[in-house]
N, C-alpha and C positions, 0 to 999 in steps of 0.2 A: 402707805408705801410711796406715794408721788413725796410725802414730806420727807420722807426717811433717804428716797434717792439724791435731794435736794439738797438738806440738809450736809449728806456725805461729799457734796461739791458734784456730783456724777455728772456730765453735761457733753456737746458736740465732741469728737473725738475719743473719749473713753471707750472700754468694753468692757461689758459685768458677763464674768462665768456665772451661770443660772443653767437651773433643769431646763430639760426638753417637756416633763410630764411635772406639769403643773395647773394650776389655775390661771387664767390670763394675767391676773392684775399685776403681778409682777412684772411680767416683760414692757406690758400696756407703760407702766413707769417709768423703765429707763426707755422707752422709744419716746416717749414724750419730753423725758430731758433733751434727746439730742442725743444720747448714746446708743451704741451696740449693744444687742444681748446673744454672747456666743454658749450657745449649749452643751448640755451635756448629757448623753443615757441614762437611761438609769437601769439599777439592779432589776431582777426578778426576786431576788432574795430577802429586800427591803421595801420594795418599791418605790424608792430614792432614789435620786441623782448616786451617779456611782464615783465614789469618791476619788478611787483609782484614778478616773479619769479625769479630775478636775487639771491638774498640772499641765496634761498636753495639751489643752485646750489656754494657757494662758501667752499671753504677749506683750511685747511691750509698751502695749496700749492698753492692756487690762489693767483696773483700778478697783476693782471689788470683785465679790465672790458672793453675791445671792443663793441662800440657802434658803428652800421652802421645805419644811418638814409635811412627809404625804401620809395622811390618812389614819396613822396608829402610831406609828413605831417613828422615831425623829432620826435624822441624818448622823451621823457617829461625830461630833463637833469636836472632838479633842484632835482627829486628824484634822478636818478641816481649817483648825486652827493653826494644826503646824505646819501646814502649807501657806495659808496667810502670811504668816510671819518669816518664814524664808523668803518671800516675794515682794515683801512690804505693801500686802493688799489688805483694803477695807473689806471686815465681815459685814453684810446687811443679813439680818434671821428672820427670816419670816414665819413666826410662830402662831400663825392662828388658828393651828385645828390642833394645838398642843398643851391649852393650859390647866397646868398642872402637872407636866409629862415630865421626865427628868432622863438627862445621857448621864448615867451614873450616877452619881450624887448633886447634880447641879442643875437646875432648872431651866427647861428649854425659856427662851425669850432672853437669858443671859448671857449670851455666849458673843450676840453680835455688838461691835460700836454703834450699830444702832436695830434694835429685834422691835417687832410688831407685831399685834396682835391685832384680833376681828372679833366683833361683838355682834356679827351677824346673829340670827334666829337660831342657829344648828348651833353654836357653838358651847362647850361647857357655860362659860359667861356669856349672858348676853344683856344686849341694854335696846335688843331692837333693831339697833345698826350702828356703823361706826365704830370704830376702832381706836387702838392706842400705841403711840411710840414710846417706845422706853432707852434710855441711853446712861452711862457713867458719867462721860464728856459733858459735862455745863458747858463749853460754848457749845456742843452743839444740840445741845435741851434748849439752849436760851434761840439758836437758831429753828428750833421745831417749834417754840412757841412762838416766833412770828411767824413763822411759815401759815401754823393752821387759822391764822387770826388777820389777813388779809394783809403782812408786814405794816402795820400799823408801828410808829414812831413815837415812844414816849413824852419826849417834848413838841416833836411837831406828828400829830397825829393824821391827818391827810397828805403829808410827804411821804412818797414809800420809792425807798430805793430798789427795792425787789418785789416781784410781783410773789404772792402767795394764794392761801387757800379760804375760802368761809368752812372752814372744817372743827368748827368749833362744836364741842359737845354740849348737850344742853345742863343745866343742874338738873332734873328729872331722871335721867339718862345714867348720868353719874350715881343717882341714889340707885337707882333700880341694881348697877352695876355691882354699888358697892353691897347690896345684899344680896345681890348672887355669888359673891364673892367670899360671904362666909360660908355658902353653901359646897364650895370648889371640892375641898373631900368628898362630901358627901355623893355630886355629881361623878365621879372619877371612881370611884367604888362601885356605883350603878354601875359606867359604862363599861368596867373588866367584868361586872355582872352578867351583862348583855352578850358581849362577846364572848364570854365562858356559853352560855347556854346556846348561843347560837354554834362553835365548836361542838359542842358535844352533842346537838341535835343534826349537825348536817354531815357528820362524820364518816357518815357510810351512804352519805348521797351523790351516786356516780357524775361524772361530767365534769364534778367542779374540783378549781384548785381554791384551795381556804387561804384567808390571810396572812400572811405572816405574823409568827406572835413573839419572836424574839430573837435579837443579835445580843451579841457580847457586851454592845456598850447600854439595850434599852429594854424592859419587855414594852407590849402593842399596848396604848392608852386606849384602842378601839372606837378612836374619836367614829371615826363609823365602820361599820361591819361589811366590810367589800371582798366579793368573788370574782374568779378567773372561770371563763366558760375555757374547757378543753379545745383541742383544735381538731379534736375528733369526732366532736360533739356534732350534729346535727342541728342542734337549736343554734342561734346566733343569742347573743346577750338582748337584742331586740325583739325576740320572738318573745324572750321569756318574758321579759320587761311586758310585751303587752299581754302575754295570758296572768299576768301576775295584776295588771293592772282592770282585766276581768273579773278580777276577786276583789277590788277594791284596796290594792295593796300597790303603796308607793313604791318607786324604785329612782336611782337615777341612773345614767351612763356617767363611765370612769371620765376625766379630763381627759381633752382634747387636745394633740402637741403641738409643741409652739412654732416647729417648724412648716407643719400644716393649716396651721389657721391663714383663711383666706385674705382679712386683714392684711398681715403681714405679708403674706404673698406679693400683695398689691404694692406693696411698699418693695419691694425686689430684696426683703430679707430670705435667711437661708434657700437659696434658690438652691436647688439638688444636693441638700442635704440631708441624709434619712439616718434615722434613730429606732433600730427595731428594736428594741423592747419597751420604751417607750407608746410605740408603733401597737406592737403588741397589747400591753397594756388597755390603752383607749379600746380597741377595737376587741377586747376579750371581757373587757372590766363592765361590773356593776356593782351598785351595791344596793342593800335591802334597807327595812326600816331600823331605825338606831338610835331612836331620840328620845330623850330619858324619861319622857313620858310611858314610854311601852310596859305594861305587864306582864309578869312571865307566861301570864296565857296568851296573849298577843304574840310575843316571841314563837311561840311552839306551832302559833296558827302558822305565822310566817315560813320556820321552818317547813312545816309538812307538805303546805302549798307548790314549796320551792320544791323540795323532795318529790312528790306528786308527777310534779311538771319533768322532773329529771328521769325519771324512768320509764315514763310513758312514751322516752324517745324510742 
């Protein structure tokens, strides 16, 4: 992402529209170019940035449009797209809990002038760590390949007009990648596996709201398997988290928003600006185990435990 903001020109004075309910790395990016990151809610019905809202939020100091696809289901990109282009803004896609995922007939990670993925541990692909930019634009591949390679200078290679990154991938890395990478179906079939049986095992487990499993433009890739604690509920998403973590059973908390990270605070971004459902989200959200390693008796453990825990309130 630091390459992909870079690479788009993004720097002092610009502002990229992006989620409120994301992962940090994104924002962590454009505040290090030098730029604003102006937010936006997101649904309850996708758990997305809500696209509606992208427009009001833009100005004429916005220069891009950071899309990060949350958790299953990816952003609906064909609007997203045609608000872009009425405004004459850069798409940035942040696809890394998406591959393999598609908004209709066309594969998330394609959508943005410049989309990104993560090769983190959790992800379908992985290589360990490290990630990948993908772009149409040759110059600006030819600028993402000096970026991750310290702008190193073909004829003069210790003169660097631009400061860049040691973000270079190892050969090892790349091997591992490239044979998890025939595997992609295979993973992507597990994980609608996964999240089928975890549906139809927690289906009558009071408390909880279930993931979202389908808008018009995508069904859920169930990159991971995430619940909504009720607001009625008695347990907090943290209670459960540690009686679950009693059983020996992993869990994490939803992301954190952008406008509440302390971080940012410090830095006197969005000062008294709230985003309830994002809000919501963080403070409702967990999610279970999901990693394609799991058995379908593992799954059923996990359900019943969750189950267990939800009616004993």
């Amino acid at each position: 992402m630091d390459i992909a903001v870079a690479a788009a020109g993004i720097g002092p004075g610009d502002e990229v529209v992006m989620p409120a309910f994301t992962i940090i790395s994104p924002a962590a990016s454009v505040v290090r170019a030098g730029a604003t990151p102006v937010l936006v809610d997101s649904s309850l019905d996708t758990w997305n940035m809500d696209v509606a809202q992208i427009e009001s939020r833009i100005t004429p100091a916005t220069k891009a449009i950071l899309v990060v696809h949350i958790y299953g289901l990816p952003v609906d990109m064909t609007k997203v797209l045609e608000i872009a282009s009425r405004h004459n803004l850069i798409v940035i896609e942040d696809a890394a809990e998406m591959h393999g995922q598609f908004v209709h007939d066309r594969p998330c990670g394609s959508f943005g002038l410049i989309s990104t993925f993560s090769f983190y541990p959790n992800k379908h692909i992985t290589c360990g760590e490290g990630g990948m930019v993908v772009t149409d634009d040759e110059t600006i591949a030819e600028k993402c390949r000096g970026y991750r390679n310290l702008c190193f200078q073909p004829q003069r290679r210790f003169v660097h007009e631009e400061l860049g990154w040691n973000y270079r991938m190892t050969n090892m890395q790349a091997a591992v990648g490239l044979a998890q990478l025939e595997k992609l179906d295979a993973h992507v079939l597990r994980k609608h596996q996964i999240g089928e049986r975890y549906l139809e095992r927690l289906s009558r487990t009071p408390g909880l709201v279930l993931p979202p499993v389908e808008a018009e433009h995508a069904k859920s890739i169930f990159w991971v398997f995430g619940v909504l604690v009720k607001d009625d509920c008695s347990l907090s998403p943290a209670d459960i988290m540690t009686r679950l973590a009693e059983q020996k059973i992993g869990t994490r908390p939803f992301f954190f928003p952008m406008h509440q990270q302390p971080v940012f605070k410090k830095q006197g971004l969005f000062q008294s600006e709230t985003y309830p459902v994002a809000e919501k989200l963080a403070e409702r959200g967990l999610y279970i185990p999901s990693g394609l390693g799991l058995s379908d008796e593992e799954i059923d453990l996990v359900a019943e435990a969750v189950h267990d825990i939800m009616v004993s309130v």
